[in-house]
Residue frames relative to the residue before (quaternion, step in Angstrom):
aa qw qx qy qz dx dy dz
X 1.0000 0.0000 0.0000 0.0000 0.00 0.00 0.00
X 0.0612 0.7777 -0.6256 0.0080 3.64 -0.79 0.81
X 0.2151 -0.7159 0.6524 0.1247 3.21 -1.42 0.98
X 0.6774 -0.2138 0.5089 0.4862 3.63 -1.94 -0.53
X 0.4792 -0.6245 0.6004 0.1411 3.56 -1.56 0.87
X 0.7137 -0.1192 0.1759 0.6674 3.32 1.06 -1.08
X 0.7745 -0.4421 0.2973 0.3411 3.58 -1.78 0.34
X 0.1337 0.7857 -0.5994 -0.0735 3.43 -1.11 0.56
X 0.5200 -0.7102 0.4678 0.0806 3.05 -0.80 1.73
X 0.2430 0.7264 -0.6428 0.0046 4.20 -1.20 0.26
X 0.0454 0.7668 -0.6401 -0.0106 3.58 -1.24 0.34
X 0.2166 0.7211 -0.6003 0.2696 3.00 -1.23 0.53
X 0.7058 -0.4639 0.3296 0.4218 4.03 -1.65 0.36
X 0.2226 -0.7118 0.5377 0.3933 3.58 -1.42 0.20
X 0.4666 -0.7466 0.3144 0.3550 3.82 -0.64 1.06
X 0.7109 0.2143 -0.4669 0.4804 3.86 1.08 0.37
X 0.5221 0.5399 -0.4947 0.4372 3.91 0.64 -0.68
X 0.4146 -0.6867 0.5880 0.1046 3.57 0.15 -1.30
X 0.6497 0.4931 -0.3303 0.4751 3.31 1.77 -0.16
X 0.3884 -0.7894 0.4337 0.1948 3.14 -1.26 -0.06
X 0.0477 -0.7906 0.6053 -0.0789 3.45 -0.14 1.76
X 0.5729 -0.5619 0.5965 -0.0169 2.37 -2.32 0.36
X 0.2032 0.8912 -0.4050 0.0228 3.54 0.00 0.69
X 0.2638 -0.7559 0.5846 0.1318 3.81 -1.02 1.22
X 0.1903 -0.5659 0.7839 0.1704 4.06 -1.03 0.58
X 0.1375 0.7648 -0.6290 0.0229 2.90 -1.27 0.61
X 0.6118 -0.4584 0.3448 0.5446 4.15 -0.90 0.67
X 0.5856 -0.5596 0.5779 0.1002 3.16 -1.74 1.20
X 0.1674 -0.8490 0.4538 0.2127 3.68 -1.33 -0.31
X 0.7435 0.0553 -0.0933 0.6598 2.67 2.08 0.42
X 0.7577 -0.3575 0.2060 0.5056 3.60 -0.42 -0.27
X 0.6944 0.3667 -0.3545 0.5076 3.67 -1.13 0.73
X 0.3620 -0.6438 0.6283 0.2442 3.15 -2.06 -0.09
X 0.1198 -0.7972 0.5901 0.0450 3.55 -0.43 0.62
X 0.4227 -0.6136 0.6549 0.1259 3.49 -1.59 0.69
X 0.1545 0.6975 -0.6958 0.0746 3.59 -0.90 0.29
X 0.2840 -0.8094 0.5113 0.0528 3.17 -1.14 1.43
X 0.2268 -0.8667 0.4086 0.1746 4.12 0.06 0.93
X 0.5824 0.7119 -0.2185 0.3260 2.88 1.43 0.09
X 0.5883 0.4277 -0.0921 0.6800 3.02 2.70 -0.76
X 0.4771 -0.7143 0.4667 0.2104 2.88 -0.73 1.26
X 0.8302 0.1225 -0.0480 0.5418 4.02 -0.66 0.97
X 0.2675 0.8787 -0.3739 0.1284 3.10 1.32 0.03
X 0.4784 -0.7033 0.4657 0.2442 4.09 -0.15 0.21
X 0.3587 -0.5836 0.6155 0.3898 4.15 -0.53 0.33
X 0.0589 -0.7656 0.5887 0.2525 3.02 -1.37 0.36
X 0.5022 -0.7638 0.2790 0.2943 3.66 -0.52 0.81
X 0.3297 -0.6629 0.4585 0.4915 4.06 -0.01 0.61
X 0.2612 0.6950 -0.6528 0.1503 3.93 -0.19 0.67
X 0.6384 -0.5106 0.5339 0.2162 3.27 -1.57 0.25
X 0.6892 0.4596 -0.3372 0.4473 3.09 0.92 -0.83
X 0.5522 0.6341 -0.2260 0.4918 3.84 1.48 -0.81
X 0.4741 0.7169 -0.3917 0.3284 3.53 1.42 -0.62
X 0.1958 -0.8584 0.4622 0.1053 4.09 -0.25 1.09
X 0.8187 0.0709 -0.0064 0.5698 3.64 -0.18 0.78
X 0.2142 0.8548 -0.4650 -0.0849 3.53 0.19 0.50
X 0.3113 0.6217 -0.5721 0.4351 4.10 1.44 1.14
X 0.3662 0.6143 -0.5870 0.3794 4.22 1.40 -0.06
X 0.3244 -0.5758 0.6970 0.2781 2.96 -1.96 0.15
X 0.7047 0.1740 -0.4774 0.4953 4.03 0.35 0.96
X 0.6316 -0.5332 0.4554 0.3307 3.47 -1.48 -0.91
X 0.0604 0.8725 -0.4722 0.1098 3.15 -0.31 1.39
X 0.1666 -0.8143 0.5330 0.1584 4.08 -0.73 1.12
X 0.7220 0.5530 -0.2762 0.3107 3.02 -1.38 -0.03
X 0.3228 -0.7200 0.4739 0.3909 3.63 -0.83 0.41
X 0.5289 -0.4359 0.3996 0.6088 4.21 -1.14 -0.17
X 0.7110 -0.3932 -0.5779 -0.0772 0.70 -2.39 1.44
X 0.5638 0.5958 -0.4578 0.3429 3.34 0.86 -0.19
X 0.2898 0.7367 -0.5220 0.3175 3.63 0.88 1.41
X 0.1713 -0.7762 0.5776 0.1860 3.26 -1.83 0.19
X 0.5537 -0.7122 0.3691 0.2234 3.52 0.02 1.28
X 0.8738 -0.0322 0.2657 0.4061 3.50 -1.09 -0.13
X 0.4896 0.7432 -0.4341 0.1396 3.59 0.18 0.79
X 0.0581 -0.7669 0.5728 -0.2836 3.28 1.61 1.51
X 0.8449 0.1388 -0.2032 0.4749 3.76 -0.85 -1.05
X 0.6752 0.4636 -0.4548 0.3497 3.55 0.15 0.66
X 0.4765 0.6519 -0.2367 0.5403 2.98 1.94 -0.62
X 0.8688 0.3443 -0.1821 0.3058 2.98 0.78 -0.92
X 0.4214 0.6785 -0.3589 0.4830 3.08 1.93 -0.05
X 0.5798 0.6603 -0.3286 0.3462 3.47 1.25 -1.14
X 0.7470 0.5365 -0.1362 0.3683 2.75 0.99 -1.54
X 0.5996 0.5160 -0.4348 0.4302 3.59 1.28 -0.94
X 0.6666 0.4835 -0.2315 0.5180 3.30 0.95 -1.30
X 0.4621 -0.7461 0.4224 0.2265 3.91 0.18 0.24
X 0.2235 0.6834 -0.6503 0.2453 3.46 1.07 0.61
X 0.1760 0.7227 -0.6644 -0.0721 3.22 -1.71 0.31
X 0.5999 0.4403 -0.2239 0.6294 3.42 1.52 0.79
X 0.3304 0.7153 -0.4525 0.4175 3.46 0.37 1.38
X 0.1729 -0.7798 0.5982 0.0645 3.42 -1.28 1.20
X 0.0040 -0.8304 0.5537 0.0615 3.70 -0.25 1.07
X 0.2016 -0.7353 0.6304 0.1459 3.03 -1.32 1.40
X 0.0719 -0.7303 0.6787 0.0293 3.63 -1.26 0.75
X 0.3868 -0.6386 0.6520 0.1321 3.83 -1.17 1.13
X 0.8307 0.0815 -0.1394 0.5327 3.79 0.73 0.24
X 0.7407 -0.5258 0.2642 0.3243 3.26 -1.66 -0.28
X 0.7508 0.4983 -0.1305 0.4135 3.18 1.31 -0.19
X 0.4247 -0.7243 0.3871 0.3809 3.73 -0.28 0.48
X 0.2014 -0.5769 0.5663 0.5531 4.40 -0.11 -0.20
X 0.5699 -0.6719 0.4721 -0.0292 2.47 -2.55 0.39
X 0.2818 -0.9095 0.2362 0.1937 2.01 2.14 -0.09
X 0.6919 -0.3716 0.1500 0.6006 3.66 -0.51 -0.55
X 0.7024 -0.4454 0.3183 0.4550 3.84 1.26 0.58
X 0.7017 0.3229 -0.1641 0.6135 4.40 1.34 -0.28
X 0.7134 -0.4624 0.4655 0.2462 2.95 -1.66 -0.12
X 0.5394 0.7039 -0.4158 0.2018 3.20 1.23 -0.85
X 0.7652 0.4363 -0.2598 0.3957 3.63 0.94 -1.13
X 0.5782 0.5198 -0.4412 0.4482 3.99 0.96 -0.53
X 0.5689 0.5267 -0.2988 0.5565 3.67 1.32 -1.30
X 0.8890 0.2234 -0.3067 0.2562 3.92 -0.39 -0.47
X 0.4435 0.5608 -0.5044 0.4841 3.57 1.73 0.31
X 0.6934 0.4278 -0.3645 0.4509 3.66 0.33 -1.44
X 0.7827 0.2856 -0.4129 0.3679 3.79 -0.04 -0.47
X 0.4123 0.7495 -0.3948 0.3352 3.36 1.65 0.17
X 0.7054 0.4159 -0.0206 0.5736 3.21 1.52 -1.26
X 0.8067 0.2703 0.0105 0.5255 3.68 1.03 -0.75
X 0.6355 -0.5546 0.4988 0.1993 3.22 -1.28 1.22
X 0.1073 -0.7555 0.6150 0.1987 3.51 -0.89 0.27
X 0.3640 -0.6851 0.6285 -0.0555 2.65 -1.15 1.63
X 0.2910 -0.6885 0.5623 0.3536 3.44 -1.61 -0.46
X 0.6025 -0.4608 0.4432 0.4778 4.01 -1.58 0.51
X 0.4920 -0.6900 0.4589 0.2671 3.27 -1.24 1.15
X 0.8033 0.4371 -0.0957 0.3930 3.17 1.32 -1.26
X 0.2024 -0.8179 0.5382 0.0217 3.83 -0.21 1.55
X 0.0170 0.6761 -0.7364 0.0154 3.37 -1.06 1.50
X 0.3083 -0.7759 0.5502 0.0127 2.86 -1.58 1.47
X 0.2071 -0.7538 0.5601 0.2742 3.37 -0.12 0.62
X 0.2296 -0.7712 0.5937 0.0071 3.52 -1.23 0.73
X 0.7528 0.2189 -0.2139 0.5828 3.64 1.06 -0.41
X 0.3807 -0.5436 0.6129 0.4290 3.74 -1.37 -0.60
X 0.1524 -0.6501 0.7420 -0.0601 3.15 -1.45 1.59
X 0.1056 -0.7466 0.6565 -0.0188 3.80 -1.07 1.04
X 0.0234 0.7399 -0.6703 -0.0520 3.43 -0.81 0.79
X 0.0760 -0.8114 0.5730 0.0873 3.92 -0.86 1.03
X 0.6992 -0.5504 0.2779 0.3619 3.61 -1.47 0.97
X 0.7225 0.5169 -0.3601 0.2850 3.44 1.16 -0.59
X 0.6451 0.5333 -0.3354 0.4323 3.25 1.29 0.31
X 0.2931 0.4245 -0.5749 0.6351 3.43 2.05 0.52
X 0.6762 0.4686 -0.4677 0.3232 3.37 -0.59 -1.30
X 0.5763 0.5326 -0.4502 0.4262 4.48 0.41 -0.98
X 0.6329 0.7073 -0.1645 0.2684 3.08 0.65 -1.47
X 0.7162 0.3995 -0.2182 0.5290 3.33 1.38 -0.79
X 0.4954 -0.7182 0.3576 0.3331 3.46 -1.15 0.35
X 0.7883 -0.4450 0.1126 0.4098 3.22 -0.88 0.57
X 0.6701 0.5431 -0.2607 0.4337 4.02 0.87 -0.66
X 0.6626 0.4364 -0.2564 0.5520 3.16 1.27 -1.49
X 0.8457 0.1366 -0.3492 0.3798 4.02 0.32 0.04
X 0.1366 0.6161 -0.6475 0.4272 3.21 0.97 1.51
X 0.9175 0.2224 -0.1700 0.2825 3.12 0.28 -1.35
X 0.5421 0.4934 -0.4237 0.5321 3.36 1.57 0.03
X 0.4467 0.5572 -0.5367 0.4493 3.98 1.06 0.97
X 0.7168 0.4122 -0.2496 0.5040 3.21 1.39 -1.37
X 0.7007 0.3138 -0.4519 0.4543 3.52 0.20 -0.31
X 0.6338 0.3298 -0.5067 0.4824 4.12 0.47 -0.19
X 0.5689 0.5592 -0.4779 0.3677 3.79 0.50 0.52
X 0.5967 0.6135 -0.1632 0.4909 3.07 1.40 -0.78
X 0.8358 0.0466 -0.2099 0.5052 3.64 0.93 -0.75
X 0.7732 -0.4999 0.2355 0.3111 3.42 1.07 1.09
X 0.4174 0.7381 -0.3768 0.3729 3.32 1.94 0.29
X 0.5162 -0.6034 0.5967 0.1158 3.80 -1.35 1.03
X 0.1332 -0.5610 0.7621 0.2945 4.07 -0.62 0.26
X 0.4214 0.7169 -0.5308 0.1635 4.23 0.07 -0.09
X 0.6168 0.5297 -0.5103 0.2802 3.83 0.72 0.07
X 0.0437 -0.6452 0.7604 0.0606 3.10 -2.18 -0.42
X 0.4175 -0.5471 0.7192 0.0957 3.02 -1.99 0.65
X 0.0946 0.7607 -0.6393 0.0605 3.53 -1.36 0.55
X 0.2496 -0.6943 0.6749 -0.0104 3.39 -0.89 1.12
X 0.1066 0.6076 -0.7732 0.1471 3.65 -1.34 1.31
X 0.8218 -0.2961 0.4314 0.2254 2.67 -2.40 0.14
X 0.4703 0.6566 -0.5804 0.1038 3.27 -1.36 1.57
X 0.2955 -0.8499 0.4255 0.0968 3.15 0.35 1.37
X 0.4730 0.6222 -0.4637 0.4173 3.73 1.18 0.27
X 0.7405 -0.3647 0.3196 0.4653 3.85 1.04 -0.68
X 0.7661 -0.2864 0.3071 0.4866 3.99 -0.74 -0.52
X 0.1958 0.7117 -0.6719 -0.0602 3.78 -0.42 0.15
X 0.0230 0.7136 -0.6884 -0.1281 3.72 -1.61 0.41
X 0.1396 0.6118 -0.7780 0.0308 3.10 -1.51 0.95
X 0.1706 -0.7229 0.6089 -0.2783 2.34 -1.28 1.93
X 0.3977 -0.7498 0.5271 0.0428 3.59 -0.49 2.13
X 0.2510 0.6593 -0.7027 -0.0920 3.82 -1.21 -0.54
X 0.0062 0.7307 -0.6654 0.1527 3.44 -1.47 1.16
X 0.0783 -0.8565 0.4208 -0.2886 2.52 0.32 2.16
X 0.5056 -0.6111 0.4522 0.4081 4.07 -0.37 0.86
X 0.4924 0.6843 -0.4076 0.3509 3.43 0.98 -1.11
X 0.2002 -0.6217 0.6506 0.3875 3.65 -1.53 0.47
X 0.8135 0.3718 -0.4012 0.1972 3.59 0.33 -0.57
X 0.5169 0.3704 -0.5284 0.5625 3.67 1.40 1.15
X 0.1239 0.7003 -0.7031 -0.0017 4.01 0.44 -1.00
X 0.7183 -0.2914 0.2556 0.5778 4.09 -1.40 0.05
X 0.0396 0.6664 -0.7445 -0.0093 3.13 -1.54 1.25
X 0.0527 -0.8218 0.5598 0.0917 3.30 -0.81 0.26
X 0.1382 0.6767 -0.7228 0.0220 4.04 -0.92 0.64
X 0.4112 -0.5844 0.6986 -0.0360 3.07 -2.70 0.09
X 0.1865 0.7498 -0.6219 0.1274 3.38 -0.71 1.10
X 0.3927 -0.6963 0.5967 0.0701 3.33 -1.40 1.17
X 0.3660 0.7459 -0.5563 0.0137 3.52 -1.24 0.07
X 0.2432 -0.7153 0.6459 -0.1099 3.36 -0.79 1.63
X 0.5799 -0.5507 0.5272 0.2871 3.95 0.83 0.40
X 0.5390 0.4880 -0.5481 0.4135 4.02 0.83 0.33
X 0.8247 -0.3871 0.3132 0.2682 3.62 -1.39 0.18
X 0.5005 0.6902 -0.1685 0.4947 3.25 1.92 -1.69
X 0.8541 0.3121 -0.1482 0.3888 2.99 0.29 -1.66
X 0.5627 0.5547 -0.3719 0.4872 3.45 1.19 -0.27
X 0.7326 0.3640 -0.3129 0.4827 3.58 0.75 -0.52
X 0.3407 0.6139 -0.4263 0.5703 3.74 1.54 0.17
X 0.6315 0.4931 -0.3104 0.5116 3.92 0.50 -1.06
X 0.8285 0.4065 -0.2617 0.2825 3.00 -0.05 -1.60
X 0.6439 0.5691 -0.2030 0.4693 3.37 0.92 -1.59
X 0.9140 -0.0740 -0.0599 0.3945 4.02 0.77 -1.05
X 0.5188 0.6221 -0.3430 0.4756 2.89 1.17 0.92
X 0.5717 0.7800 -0.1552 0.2016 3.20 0.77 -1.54
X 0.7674 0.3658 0.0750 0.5213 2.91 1.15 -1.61
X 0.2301 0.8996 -0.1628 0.3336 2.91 1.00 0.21
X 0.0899 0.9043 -0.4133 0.0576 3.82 1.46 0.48
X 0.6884 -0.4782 0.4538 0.3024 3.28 -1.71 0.93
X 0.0918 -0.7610 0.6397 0.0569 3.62 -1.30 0.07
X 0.0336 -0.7509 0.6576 -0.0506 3.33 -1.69 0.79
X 0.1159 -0.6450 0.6227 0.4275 3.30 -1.11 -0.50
X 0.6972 -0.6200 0.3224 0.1600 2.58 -2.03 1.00
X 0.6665 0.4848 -0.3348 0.4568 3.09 1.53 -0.40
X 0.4683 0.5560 -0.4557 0.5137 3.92 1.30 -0.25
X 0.5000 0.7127 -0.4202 0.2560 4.13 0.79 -0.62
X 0.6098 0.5188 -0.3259 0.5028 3.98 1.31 -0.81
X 0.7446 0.3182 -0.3094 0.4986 3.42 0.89 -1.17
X 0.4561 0.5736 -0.5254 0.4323 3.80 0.50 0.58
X 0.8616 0.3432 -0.1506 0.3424 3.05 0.42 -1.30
X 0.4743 0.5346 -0.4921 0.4971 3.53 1.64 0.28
X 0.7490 0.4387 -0.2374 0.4361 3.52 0.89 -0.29
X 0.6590 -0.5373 0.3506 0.3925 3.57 1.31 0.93
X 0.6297 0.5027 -0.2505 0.5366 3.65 1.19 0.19
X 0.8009 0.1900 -0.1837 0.5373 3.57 -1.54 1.10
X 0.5089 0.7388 -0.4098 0.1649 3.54 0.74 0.21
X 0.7389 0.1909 -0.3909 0.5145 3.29 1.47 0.43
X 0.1347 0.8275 -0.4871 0.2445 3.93 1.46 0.97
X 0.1285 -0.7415 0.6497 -0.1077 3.58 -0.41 1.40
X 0.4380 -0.3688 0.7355 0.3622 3.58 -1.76 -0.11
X 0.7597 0.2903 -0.4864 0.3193 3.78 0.04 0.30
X 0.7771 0.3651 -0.1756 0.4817 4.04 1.42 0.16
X 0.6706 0.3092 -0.2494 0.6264 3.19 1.55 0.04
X 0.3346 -0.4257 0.7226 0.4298 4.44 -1.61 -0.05
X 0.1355 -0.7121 0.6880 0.0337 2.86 -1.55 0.81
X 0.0122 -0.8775 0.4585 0.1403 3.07 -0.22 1.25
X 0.5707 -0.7521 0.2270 0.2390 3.31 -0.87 1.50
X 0.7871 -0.4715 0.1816 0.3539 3.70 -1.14 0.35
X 0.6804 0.3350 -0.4047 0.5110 3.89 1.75 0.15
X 0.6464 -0.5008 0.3808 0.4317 3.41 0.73 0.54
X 0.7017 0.5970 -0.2261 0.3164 3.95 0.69 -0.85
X 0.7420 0.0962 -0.0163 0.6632 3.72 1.36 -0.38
X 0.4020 -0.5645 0.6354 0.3405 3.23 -1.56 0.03
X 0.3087 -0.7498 0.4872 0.3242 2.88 -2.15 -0.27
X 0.5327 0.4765 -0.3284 0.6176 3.35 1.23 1.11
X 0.5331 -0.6672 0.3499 0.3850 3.63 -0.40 0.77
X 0.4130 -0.6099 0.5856 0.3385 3.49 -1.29 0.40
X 0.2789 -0.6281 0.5650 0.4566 3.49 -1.46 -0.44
X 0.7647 -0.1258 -0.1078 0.6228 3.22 1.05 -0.48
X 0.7129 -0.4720 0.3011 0.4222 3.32 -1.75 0.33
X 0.6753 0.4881 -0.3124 0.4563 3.80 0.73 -0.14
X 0.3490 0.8015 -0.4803 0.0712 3.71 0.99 -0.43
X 0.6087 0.5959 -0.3260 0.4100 3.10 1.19 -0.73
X 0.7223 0.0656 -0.2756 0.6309 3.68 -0.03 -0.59
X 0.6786 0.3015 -0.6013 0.2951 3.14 -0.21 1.10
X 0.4630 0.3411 -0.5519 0.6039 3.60 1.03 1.18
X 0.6120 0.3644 -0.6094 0.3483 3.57 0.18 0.65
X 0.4080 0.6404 -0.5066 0.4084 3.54 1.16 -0.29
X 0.5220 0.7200 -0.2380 0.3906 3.03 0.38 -1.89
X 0.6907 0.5292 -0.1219 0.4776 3.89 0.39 -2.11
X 0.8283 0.3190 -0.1750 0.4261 3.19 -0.08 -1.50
X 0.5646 0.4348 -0.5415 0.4460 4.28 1.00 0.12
X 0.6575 0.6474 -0.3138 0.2238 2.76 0.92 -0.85
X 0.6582 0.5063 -0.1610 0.5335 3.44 1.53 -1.26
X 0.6659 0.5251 -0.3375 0.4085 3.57 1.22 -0.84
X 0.3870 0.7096 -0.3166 0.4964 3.83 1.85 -0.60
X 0.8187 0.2125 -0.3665 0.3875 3.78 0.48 -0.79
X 0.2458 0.6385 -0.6547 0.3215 3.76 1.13 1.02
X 0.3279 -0.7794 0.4200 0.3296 3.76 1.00 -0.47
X 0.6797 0.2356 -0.2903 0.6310 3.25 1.09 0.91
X 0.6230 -0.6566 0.3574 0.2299 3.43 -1.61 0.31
X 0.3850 -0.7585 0.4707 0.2342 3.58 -0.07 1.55
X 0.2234 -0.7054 0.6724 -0.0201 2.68 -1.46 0.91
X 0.4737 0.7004 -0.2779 0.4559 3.42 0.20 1.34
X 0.2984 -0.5883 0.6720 0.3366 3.84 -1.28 -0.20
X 0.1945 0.6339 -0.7486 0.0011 2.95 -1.64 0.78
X 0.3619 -0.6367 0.6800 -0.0342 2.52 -1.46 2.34
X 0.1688 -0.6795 0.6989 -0.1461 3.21 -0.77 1.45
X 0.0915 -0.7779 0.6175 -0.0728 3.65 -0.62 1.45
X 0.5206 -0.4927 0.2535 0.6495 4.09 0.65 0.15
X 0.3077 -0.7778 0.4818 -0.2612 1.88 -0.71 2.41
X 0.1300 -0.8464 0.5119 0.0682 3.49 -0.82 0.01
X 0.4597 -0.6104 0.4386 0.4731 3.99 -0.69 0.35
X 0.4534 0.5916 -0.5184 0.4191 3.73 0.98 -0.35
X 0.8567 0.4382 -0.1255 0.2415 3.44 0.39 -1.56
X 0.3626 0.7673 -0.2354 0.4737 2.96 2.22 -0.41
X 0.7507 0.4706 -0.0702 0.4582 3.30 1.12 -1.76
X 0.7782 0.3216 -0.2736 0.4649 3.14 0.87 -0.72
X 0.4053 0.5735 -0.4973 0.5094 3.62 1.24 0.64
X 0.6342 0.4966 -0.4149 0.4231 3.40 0.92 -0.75
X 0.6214 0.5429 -0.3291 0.4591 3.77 0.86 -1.52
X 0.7217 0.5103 -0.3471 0.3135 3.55 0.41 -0.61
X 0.6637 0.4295 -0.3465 0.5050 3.19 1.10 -1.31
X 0.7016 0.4812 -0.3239 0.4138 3.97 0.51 -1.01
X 0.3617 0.6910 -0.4377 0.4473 3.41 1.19 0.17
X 0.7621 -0.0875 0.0766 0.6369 3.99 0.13 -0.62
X 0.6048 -0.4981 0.5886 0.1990 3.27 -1.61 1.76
X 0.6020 0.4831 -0.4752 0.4224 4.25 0.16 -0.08
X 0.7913 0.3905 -0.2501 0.3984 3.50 0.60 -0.82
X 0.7815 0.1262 -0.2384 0.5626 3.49 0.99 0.96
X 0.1280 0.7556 -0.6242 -0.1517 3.57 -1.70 -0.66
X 0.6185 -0.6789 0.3955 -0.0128 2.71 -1.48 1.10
X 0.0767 0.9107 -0.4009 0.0636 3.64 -0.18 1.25
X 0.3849 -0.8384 0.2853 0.2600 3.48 -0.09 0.94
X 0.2059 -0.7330 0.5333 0.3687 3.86 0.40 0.11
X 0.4105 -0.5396 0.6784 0.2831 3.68 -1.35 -0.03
C-alpha cells in the first residue's frame, strides 16, 4: 500500500458545474482513496468505489450521493493509479474536481513530482469475459431523456452499438480502445496501452498518453449546458471540435488524441475497482457509464475474478 509523502495542493474550474474548487491529496490511513468534501458541513469520505459511482448515463465520473458528491474524478484517478497511490485523502471545497488543462498530464506530473512510484497493492484478476453494451445505459434512462438522446444521436449520425469487455490477462492492464465518430477529423480511430506497474510502462503513460485532453464539439456545447453540463468548457481545457466536423479549433498534439483520452478515461474508471486490474479491456465506444457497469458485472459473482495482495 502506498500513499502521498506529503500534501499536494491544485485548483482550478470544474468542466461541467463550472465552479471553482480547490483540492488537497493528502497521506491516507489505510487502504483506498476517499473524497471528502470541506465545503459540507459533517460531510462523510466518499470512497473511489464503483459501487459509489452516481448516475452512470453522465458523460464524466461522479461518486457519492447529492450534494455530498464528487464530480469528475477520472484523470485524477488515473494519475493515482499510474503513480500507485492507493491510500489517499482528497479534500475538495466543492462538487467538482478542476480540469485543469482538461488531461491527466498535470495531477500525474505533481504527485510523481513529490512521490516515488510505487505499485497498487491490491491485484484483481479477471478470470472470465464480462461485456457491458450502451443499450443497457441507454434502458436505464427515463423515457424523455432518451427520446431526446435518439434525436440528438440521430442528428450527429451516432450508433447506440458500443460496449466494453473485460477478459483474461494475467500479464497486467491492457486497453484497446475503438472510436467511430461521424466526424472526419476523428472517423474510426483506434490505439493501445499496456501497464504492468514497471517503469517502461509508466513512462509509455506519461510520454503518450498523459496529455491527452477531453473533446467536444463546439456546437453540441449549448445543448450541454441547458442540461447542467460543460459549464466551465473553454478552448483552454477541452479540443474543440469546430462547427464542420473536419478540424478543430485549438491545436491537436496528435491526430489520435482523442481515443487516446479515452484510454486516459477508462484507467481512470477501472482505478475505482480499488485495486489494479488485471486484464484486457476492449473498449469499442466506450463510455464512463460502460466502464462502470463492466465493473458491476464482473464484481457481481466471486468466479469472474480474484484477488491478490502484492507485498
Amino acid at each position: 500500500m502506498a500513499s502521498v509523502k506529503k500534501e499536494i495542493k491544485f485548483s482550478g474550474v470544474g468542466i461541467h458545474s463550472g465552479i471553482k474548487t480547490k483540492i488537497v491529496i493528502k497521506p491516507g490511513t489505510g487502504a483506498g482513496i476517499f473524497f471528502k468534501r470541506t465545503d459540507i458541513k459533517g460531510a462523510k469520505p466518499i470512497p473511489a468505489s464503483y459501487e459509489n459511482v452516481f448516475d452512470i448515463t453522465k458523460f464524466n465520473t461522479t461518486i457519492g450521493e447529492y450534494p455530498n458528491q464528487a464530480q469528475t474524478i477520472e484523470h485524477l484517478m488515473a494519475a493515482l493509479f499510474i503513480a500507485g497511490i492507493d491510500s489517499a485523502i482528497i479534500e475538495i471545497d466543492g462538487p467538482e474536481m478542476p480540469i485543469m488543462d482538461g488531461s491527466a498530464k498535470e495531477f500525474t506530473d505533481a504527485i510523481l513530482a513529490v512521490q516515488k512510484a510505487a505499485a497498487v497493492s491490491k491485484k484483481i484478476i479477471v478470470k472470465k469475459e464480462i461485456v457491458a453494451h450502451r443499450r443497457e445505459i441507454t434502458r436505464m434512462l427515463p423515457l424523455l431523456p432518451r427520446i431526446m438522446l435518439w434525436l440528438h444521436n440521430l442528428k450527429i449520425g451516432r450508433r447506440e452499438n458500443g460496449y466494453v469487455k473485460l477478459s483474461p490477462n494475467p500479464d497486467g492492464l491492457l486497453i484497446k480502445a475503438t472510436l467511430d465518430y461521424p466526424d472526419k477529423i476523428i472517423g474510426i480511430q483506434s490505439a493501445e496501452f499496456f501497464f504492468d506497474g514497471t517503469g517502461a510502462t509508466r513512462k509509455k503513460f506519461i510520454k503518450d498518453f498523459a496529455r491527452s485532453r477531453t473533446f467536444g464539439r463546439i456546437w453540441e456545447w449549448e445543448y450541454l449546458k441547458k442540461r447542467g453540463m460543460g459549464l466551465g468548457a473553454n478552448l483552454d481545457n477541452v479540443i474543440a471540435i469546430d462547427q464542420t466536423g473536419a478540424g478543430t479549433i485549438n491545436k491537436l498534439y496528435s491526430p489520435d488524441e482523442f481515443v487516446r483520452h479515452k484510454i486516459v478515461d477508462a484507467i481512470g474508471d477501472m482505478f475505482t475497482s480499488k485495486g489494479f486490474i488485471s486484464g484486457t479491456l476492449e473498449s469499442y465506444k466506450g463510455s464512463h457509464g460502460l466502464n462502470n457497469l463492466v465493473l458491476r458485472k464482473l464484481f457481481s459473482n466471486p468466479d469472474n475474478y480474484e484477488i491478490v495482495n502484492n507485498k
